[in-house]
N, CA, C and O of each residue as an XYZ file, in Angstrom:
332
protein
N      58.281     37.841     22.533
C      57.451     36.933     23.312
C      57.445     35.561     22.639
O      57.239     35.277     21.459
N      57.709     34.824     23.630
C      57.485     33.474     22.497
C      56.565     32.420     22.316
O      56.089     32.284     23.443
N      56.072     31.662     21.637
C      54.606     31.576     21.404
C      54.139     30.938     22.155
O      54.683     30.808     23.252
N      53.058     30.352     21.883
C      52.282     29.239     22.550
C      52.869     27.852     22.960
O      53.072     27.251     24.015
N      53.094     27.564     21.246
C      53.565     25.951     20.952
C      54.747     25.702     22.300
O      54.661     24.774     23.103
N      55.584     26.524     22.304
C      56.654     26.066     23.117
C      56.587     25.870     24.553
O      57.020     24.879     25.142
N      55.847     27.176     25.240
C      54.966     27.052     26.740
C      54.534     25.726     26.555
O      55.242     24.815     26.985
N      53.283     25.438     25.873
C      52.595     24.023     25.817
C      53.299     22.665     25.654
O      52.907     21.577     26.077
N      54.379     22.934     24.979
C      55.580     21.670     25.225
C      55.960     21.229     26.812
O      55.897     20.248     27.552
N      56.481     22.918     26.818
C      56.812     22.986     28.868
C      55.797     22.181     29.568
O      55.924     21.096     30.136
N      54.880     22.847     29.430
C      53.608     22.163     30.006
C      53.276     20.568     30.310
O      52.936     19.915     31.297
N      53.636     20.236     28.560
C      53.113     18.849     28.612
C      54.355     18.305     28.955
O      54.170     17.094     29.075
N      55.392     18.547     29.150
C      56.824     17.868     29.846
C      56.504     17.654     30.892
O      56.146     16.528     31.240
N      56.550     18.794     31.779
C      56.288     18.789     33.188
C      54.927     18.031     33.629
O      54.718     17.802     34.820
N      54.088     17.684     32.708
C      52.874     16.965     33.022
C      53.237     15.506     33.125
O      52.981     14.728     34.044
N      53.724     15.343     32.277
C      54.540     13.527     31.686
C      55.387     13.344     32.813
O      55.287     12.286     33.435
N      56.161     14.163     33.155
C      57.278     13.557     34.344
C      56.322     13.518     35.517
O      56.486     12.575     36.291
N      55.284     14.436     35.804
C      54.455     13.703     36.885
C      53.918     12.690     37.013
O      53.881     12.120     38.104
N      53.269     12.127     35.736
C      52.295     11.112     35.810
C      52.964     10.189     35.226
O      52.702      9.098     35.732
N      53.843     10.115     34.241
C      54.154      8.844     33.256
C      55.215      8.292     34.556
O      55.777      8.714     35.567
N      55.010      6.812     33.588
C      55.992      5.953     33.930
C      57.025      6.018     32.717
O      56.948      5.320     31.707
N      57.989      6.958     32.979
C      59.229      6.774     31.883
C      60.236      5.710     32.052
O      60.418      5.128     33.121
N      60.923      5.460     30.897
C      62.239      4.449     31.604
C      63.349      5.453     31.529
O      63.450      6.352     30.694
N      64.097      5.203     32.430
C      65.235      6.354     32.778
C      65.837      6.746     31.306
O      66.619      7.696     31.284
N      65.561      6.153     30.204
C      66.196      6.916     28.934
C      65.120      8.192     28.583
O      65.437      9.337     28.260
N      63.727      7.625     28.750
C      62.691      8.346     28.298
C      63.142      9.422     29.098
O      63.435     10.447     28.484
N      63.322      9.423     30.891
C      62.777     10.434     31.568
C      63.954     11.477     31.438
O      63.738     12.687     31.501
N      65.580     10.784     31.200
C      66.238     11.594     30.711
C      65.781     12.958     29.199
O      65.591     14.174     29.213
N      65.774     12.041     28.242
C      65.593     12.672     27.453
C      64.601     13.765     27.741
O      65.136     14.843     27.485
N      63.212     13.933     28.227
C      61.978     14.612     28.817
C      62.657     15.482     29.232
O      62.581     16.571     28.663
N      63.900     15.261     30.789
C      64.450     16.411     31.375
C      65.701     17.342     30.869
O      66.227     18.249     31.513
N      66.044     16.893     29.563
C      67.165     17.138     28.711
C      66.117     18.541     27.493
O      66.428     19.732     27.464
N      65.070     17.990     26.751
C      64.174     18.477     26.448
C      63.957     20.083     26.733
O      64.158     21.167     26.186
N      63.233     19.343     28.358
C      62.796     20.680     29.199
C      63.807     22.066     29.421
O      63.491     23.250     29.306
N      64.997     21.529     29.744
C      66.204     22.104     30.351
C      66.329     22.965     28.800
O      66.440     24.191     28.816
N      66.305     22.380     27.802
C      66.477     23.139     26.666
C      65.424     24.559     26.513
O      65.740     25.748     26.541
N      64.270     24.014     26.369
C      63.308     25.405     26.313
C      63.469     25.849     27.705
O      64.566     26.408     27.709
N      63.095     25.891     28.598
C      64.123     26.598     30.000
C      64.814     27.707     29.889
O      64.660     28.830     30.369
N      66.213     26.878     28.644
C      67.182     28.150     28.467
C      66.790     29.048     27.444
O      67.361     30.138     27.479
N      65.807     28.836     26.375
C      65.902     29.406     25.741
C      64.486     30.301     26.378
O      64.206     31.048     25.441
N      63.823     30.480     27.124
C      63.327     31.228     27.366
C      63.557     32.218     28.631
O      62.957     33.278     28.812
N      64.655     31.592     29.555
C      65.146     32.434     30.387
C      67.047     32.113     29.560
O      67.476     31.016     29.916
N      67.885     32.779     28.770
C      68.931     32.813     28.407
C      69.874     32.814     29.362
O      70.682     31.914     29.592
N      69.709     34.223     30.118
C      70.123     34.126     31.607
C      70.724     32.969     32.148
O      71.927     32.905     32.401
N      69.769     31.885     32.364
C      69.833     31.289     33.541
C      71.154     30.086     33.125
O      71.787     29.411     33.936
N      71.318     30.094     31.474
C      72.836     29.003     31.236
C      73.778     28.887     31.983
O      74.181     29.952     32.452
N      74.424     27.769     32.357
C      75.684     27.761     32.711
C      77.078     28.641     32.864
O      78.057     27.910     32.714
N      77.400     29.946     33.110
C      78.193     30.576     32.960
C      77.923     31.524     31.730
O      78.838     31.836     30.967
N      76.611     31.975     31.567
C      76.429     33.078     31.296
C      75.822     33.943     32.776
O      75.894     35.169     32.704
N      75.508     33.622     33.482
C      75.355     34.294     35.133
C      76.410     34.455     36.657
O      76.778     33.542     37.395
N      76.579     35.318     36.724
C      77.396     35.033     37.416
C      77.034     34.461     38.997
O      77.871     34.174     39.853
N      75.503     34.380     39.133
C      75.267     34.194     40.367
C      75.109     32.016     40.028
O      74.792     31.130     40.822
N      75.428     31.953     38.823
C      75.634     30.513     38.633
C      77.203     30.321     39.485
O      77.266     29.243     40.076
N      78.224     31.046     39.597
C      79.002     30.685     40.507
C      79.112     31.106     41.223
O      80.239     31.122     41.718
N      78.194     31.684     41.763
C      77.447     32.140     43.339
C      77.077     30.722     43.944
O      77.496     30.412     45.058
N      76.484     30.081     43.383
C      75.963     29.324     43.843
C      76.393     27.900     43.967
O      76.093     27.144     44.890
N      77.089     27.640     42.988
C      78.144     26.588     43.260
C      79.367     26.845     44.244
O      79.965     25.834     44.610
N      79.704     27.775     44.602
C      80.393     28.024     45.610
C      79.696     28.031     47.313
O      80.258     27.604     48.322
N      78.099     28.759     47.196
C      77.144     27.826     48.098
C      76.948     26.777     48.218
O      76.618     26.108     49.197
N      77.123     26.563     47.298
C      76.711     24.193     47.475
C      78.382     23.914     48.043
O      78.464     23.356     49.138
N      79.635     24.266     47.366
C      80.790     23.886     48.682
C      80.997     24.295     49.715
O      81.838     23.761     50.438
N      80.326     25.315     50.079
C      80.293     26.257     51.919
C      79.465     25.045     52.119
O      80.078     24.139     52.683
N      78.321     24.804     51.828
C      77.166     24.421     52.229
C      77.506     22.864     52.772
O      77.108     22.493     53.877
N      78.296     21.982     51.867
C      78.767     20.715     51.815
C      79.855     20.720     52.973
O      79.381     20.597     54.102
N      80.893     20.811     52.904
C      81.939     21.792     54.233
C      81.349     21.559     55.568
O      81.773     20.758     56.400
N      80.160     22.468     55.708
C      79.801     22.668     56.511
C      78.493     21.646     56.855
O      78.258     22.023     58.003
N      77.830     20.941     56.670
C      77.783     20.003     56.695
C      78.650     18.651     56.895
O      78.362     17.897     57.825
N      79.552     18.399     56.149
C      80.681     17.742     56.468
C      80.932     18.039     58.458
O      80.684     17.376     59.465
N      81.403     19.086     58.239
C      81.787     19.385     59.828
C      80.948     19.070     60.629
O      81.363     18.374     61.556
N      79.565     19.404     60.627
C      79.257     19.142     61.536
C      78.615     17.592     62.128
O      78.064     17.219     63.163
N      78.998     17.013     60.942
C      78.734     15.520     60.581
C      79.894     14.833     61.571
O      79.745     13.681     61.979
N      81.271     15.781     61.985
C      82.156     15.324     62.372
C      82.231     15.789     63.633
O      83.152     15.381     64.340
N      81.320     16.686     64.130
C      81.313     17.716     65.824
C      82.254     18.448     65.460
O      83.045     18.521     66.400
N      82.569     18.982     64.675
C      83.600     19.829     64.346
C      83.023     21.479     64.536
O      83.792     22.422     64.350
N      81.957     21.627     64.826
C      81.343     22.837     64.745
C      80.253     22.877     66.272
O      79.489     22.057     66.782
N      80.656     24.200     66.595
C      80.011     24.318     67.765
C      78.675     24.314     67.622
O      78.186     24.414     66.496
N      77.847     24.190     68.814
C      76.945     24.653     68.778
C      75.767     26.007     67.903
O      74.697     25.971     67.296
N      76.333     26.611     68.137
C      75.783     28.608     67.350
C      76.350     28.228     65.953
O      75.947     28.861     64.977
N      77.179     27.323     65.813
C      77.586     27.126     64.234
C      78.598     28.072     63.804
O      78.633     28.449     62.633
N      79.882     28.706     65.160
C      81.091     29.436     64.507
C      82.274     28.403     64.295
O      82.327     27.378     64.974
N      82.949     28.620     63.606
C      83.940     27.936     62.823
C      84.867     27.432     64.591
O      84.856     28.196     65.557
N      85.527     26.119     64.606
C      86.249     25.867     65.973
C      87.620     26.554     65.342
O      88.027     26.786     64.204
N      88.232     26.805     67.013
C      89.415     27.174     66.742
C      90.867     26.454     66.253
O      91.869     27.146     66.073
């Protein structure tokens, strides 16, 4: 289980990016920070230690695609692929 101190970091991150006025170095760093304890408390969720991480990047190019298309009328109505 991991302790307090680090939750309460989370905490006060996610508190600061609501309310502060960062300058995009600050707010980087804050979300660079966060992303760190993140992983280390869900390990899982890294970059290519999951495989539903390229589950899902392969959803964001169906997703983009298809969008695209229909940006172009390329897609019917019901949304089946044209012939």
């Amino acid at each position: 289980m991991f302790g307090r101190k680090i939750i309460a970091e989370l905490a006060e991150i996610d508190e600061n990016l609501i309310r502060s006025q960062f300058t995009p170095a600050q707010e980087a760093s804050a979300i660079f920070r966060r992303k760190a304890i993140c992983e280390e408390l869900h390990p899982e969720t890294k970059r290519g230690e999951n495989w539903k991480s390229d589950q899902v990047a392969k959803l964001a190019k169906l997703v983009t695609r298809v969008t695209i298309l229909a940006m172009c009328g390329r897609f019917t109505q019901n949304l089946s692929c044209p012939a």
